[in-house]
KEFIRO-974535 format. One line per field, with one value per atom (N, C-alpha, C): residue in three letters; chain; atom name; y, x, z. Coordinates in steps of 0.1 Angstrom, whole numbers, m for minus. Example, Ala and Ser with C-alpha at 12.3 -4.5 7.8 and 13.67 -1.06 7.14 Angstrom:
type = [ALA_ALA_ALA_SER_SER_SER]
mol = [A_A_A_A_A_A]
atom = [N_CA_C_N_CA_C]
yy = [m57_m45_m33_m22_m11_0]
xx = [132_123_132_128_137_129]
zz = [78_78_78_71_71_79]
***
This chain:
type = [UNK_UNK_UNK_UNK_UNK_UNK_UNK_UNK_UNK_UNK_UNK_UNK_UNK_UNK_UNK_UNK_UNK_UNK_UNK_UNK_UNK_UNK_UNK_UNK_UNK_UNK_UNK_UNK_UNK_UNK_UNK_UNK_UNK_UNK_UNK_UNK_UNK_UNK_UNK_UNK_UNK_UNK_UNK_UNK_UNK_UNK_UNK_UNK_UNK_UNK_UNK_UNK_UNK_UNK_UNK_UNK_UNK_UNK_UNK_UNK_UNK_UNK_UNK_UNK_UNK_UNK_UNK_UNK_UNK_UNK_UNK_UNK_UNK_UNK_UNK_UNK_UNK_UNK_UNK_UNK_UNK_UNK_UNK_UNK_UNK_UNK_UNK_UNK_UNK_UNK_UNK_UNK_UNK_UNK_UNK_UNK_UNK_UNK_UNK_UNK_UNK_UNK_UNK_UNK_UNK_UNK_UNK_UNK_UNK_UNK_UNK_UNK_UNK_UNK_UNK_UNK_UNK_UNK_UNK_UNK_UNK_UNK_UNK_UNK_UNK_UNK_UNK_UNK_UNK_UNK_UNK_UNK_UNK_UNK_UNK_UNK_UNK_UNK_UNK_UNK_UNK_UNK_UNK_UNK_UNK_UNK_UNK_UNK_UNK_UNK_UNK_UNK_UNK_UNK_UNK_UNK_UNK_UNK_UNK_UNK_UNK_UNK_UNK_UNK_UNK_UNK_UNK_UNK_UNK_UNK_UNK_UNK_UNK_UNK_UNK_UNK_UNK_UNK_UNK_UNK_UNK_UNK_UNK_UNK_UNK_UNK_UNK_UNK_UNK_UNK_UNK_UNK_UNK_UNK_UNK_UNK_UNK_UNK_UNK_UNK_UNK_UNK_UNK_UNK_UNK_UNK_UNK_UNK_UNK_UNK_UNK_UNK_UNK_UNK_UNK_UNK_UNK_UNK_UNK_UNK_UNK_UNK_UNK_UNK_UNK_UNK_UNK_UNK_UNK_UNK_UNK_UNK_UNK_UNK_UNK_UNK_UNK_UNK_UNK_UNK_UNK_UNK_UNK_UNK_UNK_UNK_UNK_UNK_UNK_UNK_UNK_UNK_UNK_UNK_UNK_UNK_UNK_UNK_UNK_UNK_UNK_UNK_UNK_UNK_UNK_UNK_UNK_UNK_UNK_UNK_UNK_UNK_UNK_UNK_UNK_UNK_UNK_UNK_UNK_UNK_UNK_UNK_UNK_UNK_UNK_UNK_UNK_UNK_UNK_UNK_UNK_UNK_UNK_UNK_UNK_UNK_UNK_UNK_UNK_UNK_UNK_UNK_UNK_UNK_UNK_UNK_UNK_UNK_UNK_UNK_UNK_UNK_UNK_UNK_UNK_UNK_UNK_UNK]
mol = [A_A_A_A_A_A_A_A_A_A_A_A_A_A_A_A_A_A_A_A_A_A_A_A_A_A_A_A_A_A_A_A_A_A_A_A_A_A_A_A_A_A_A_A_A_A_A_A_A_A_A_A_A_A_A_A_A_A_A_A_A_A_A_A_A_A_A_A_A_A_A_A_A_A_A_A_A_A_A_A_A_A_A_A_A_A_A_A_A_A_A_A_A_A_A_A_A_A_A_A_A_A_A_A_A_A_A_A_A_A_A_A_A_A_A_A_A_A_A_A_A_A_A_A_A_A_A_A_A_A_A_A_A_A_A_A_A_A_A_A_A_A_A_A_A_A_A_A_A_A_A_A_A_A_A_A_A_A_A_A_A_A_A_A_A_A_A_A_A_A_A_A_A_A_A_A_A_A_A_A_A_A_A_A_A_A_A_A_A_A_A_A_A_A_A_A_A_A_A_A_A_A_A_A_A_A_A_A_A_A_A_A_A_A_A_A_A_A_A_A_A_A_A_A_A_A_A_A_A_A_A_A_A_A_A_A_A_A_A_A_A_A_A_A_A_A_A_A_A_A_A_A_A_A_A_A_A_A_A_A_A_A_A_A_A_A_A_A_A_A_A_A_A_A_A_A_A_A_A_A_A_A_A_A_A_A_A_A_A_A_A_A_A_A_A_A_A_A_A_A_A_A_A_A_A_A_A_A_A_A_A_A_A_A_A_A_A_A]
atom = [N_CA_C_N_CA_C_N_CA_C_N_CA_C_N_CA_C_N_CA_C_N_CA_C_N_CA_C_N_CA_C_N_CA_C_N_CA_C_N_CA_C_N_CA_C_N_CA_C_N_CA_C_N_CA_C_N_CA_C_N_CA_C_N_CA_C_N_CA_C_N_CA_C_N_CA_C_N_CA_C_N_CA_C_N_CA_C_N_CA_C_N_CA_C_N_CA_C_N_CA_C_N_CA_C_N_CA_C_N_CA_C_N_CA_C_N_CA_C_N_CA_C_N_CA_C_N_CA_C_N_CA_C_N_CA_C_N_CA_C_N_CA_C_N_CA_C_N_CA_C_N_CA_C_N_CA_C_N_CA_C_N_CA_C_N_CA_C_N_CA_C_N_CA_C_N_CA_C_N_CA_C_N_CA_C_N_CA_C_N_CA_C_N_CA_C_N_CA_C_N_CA_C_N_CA_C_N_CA_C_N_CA_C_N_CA_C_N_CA_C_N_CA_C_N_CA_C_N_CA_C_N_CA_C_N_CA_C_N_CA_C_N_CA_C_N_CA_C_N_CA_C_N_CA_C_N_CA_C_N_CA_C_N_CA_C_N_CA_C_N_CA_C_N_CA_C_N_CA_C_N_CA_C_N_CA_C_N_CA_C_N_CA_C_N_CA_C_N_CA_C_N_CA_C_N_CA_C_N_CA_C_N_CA_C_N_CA_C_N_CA_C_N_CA_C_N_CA_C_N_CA_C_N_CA_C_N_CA_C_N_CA_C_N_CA_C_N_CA_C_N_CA_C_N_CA_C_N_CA_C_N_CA_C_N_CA_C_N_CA_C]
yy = [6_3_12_3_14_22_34_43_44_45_44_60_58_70_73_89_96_89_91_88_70_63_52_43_52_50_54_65_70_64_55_46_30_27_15_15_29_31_32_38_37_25_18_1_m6_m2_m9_m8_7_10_1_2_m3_m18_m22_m40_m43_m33_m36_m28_m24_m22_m30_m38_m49_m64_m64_m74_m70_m71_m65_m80_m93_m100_m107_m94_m99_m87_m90_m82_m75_m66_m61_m71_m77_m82_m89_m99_m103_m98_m84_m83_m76_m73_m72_m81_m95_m106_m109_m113_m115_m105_m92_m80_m70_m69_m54_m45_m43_m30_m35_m27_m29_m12_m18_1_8_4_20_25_12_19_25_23_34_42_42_53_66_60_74_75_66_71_81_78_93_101_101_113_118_114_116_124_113_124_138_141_151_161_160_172_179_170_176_183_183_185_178_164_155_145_149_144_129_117_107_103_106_102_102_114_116_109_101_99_76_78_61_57_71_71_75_77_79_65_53_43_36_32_23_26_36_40_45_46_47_52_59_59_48_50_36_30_36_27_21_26_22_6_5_0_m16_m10_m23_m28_m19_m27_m36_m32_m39_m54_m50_m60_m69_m62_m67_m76_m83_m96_m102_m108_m106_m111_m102_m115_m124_m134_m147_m142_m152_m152_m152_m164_m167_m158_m148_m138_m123_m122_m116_m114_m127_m128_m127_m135_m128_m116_m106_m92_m90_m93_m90_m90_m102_m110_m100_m91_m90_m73_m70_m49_m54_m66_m67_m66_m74_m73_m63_m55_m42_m34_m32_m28_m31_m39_m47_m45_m46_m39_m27_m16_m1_2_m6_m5_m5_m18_m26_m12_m12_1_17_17_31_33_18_18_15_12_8_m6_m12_m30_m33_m26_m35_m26]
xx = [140_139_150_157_167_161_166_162_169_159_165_169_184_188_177_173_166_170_184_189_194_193_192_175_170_153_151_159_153_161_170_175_166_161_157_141_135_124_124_134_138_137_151_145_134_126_114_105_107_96_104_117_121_115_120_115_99_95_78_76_84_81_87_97_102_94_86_77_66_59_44_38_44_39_30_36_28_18_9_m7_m8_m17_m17_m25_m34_m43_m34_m22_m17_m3_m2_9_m2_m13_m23_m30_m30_m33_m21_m8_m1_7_11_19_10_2_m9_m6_m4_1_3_3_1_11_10_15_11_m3_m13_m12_m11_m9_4_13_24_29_21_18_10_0_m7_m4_14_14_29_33_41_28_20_14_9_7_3_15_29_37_48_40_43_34_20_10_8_2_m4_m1_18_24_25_21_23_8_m1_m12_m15_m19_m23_m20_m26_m25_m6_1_14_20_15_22_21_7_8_18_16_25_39_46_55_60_48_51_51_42_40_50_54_62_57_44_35_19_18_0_m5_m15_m19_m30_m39_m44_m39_m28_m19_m13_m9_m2_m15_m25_m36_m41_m38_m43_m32_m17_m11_m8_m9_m6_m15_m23_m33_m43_m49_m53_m71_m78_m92_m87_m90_m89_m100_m92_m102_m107_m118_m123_m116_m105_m93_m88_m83_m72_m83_m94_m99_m107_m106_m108_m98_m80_m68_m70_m72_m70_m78_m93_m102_m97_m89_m85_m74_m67_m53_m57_m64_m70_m77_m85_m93_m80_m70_m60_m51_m48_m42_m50_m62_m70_m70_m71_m68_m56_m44_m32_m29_m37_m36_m42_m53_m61_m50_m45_m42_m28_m20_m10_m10_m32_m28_m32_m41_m43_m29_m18_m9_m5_m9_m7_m1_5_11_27]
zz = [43_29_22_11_6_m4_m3_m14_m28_m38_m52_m56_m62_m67_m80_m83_m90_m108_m108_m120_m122_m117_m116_m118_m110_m115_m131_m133_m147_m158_m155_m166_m167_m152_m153_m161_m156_m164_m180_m186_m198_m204_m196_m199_m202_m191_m191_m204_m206_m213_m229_m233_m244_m244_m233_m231_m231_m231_m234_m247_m254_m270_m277_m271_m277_m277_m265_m265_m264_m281_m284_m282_m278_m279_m268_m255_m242_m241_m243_m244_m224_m226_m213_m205_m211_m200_m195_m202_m192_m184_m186_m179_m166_m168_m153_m148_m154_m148_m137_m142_m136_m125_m133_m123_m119_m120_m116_m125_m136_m138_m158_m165_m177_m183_m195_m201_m202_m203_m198_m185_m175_m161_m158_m167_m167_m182_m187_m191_m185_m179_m166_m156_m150_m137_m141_m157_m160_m162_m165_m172_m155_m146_m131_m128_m125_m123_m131_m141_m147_m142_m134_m128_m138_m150_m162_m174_m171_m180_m196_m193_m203_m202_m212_m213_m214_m210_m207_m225_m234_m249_m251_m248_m251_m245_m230_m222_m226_m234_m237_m251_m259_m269_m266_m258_m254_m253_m241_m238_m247_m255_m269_m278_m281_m290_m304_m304_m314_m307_m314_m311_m304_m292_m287_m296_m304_m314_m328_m332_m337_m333_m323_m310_m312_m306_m307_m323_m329_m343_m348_m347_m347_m336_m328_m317_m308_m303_m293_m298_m294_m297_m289_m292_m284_m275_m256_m247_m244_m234_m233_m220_m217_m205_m192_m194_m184_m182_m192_m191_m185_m192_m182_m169_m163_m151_m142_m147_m140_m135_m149_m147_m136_m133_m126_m113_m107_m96_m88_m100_m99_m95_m105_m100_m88_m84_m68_m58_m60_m50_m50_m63_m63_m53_m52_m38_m29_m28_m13_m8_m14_m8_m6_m12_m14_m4_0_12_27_22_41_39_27_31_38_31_38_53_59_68_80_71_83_81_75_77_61_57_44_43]
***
């Protein structure tokens, strides 16, 4: 597997994070129904890999661009049933793969 340059990761991350402040319009549940992973889950996997430098709250406001309750009074929306059972389907198989990986098989 090819390896990603350090600084080439930290521009694509950049991106990312702009491109999901630019679209308040895609709510988390479905960006973890469909991709595993939402802004909160990367907002704590900077705040993980900072080793406690950068507090989980600084690190979602960092991502939101605003306070994360801020962030949901403006944006976020009631989910539905549908949308939270995706989520449900989607964190079951985020497990399931985290599983078969550490055993060797993914």
């Amino acid at each position: 597997m090819a390896e990603i340059d350090d600084r080439l990761a930290a521009a694509a991350f950049h991106r990312l994070v702009e491109h999901l402040r630019m679209r308040t319009d895609v709510q988390n549940v479905d960006l973890m129904g469909v991709a595993g992973f939402c802004r909160n889950c990367l907002a704590d996997w900077l705040s993980e890999a900072s080793e406690g430098a950068l507090p989980k709250d600084q690190a979602r406001e960092a991502v939101y661009g605003m306070p994360q309750a801020e962030w949901k009074a403006r944006h976020q929306t009631e989910a539905s049933p549908e949308q939270l059972a995706r989520m449900d389907a989607s964190v079951a198989l985020n497990e399931r793969l985290r599983a078969e990986r550490a055993s060797g098989g993914g």
